[in-house]
N, C-alpha and C positions, 0 to 999 in steps of 0.2 A: 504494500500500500504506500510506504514512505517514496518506492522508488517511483511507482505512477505519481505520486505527487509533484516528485520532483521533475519528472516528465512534462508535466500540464504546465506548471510555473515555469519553466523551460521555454516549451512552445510561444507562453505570453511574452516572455523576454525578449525572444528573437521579432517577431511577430512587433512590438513597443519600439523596437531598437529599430526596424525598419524605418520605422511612421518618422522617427526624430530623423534620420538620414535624409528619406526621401518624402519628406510631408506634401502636400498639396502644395502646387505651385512650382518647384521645385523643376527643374530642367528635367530629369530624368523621372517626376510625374507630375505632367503639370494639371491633371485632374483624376482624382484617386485616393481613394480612404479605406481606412481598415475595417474589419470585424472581428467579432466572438461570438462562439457560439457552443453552445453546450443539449445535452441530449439524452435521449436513451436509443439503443437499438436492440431487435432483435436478431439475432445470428443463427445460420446452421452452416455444414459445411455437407454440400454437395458432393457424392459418392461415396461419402459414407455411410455402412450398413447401419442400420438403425438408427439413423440422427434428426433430432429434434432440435426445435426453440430452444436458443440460449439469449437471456434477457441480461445486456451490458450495459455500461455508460458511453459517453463520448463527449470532447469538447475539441475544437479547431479554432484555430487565428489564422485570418484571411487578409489578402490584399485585394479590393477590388483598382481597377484599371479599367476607367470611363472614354468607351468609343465615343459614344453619344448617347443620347434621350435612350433610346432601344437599348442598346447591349453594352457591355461592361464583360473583359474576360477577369476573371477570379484567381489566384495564387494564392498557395499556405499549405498549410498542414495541420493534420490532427490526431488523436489519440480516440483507440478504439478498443475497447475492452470487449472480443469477440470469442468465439468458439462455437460449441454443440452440445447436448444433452445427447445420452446416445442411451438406446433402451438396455435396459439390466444393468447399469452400471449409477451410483447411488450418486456422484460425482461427473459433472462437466469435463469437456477440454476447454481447455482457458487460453486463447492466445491473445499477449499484449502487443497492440500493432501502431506502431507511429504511419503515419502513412500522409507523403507531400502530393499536393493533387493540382491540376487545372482545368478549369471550366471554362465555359461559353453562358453569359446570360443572357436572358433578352427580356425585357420588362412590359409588360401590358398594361393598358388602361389607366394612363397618367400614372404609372407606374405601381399599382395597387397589386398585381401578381405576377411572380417570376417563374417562370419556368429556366432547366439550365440542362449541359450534360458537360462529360466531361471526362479527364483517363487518372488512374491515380496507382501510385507505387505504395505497395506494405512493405516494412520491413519490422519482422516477426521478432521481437527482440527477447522476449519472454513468454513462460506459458504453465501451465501444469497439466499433467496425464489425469484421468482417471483414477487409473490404477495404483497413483500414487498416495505415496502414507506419509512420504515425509512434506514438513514444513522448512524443512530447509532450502533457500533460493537456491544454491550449487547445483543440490541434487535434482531438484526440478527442473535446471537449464540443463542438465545431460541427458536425462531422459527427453526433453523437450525439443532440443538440438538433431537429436538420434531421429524425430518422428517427422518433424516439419520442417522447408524451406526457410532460410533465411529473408527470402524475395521474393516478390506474386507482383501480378500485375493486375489491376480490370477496370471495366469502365462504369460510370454513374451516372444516371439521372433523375430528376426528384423537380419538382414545382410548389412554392412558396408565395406564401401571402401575406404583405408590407402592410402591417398594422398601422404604421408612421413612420415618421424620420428616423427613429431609434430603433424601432424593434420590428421584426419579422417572424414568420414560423414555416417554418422546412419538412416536407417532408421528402427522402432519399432514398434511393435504392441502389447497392452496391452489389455489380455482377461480378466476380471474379472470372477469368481468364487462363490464369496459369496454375498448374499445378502446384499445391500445398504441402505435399508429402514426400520424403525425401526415397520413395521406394515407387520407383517406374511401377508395380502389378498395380499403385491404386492412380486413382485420378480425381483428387483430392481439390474440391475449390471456395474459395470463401463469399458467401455472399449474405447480405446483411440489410434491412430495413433502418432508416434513421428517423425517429422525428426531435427535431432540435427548434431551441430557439435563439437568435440572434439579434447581437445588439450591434448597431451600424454607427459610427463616428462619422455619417456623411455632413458634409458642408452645408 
């Protein structure tokens, strides 16, 4: 838990350090403001035998980048507390996944709803088996390490409705692409529903 924490405060830092760099106006973005956004998802992983809903967290800090009135492409990354529930087994798989993404938005109706898509990288940095007893991180990230890719790839779409200047509400859907599992017989992929809400620092 300490280390997702420190994950998330992480994200905002990079994410804060940008905005002061390159604020609004700014040669290299002269119309462009950040977000946050925080969530919950539900997860399974696709080809595996018996897997169900796994119900996680998620939060992301975002750049958006203003073409015009219409569309804006999106930069950042976020943290995604995913896995499976898999039948007979008392205990989920847990994968902790950073994952930097880009989008495409486009905004309707004097901008009241978004629709967006877009392609984004995991990289699987922690996790726990099932079958696991122990509570110690080590032993978790070897058995963890043994089962799953460090890197997956897939794409997103989801459409969102702008409550106001500040806040919005997302809902997302993450297809995975590339195999999960580090054993060529499965064909292992992550895919995951999001609904979040988001807080916009626009102008």
């Amino acid at each position: 838990m300490k280390k997702t924490l420190f994950l998330i405060i992480t994200l905002f830092g990079l994410s804060f350090n940008s905005q002061a760099q390159f604020g609004g106006g700014s040669i290299l973005c002269y119309d462009c403001y950040w977000s946050i956004e925080a969530g919950v998802n539900s997860a399974t992983i696709s080809g595996m035998e018996g897997n169900g809903q796994k119900i996680g967290f998620y939060f992301g800090s975002y750049r958006f980048f203003v073409i015009n009135d219409d569309f804006a492409i999106r930069s950042g990354a976020s943290y995604n507390n995913l896995g499976a529930k898999v039948k007979g087994e008392e205990k989920p798989y847990v994968l902790h996944s950073i994952n930097p993404s880009m989008s495409l938005h486009y905004f309707m109706q004097d901008q009241k709803f978004q629709v967006f898509g877009g392609g984004e990288l995991g990289f699987n940095f922690a996790g726990k088996l099932p079958s696991s007893e122990s509570n110690d991180f080590l032993d978790n990230m070897l058995g963890f390490n043994d089962t799953f890719t460090t890197v997956d790839f897939g794409i997103f779409a989801g459409a969102g409705y702008i409550i106001n200047k500040r806040l919005d509400i997302n809902l997302k859907y993450n297809l995975g692409l590339t195999n999960v599992s580090v054993d060529d017989d499965f064909n292992w992929k992550k895919n995951w529903l999001t609904l979040s809400v988001g807080y916009s620092f626009r102008h």
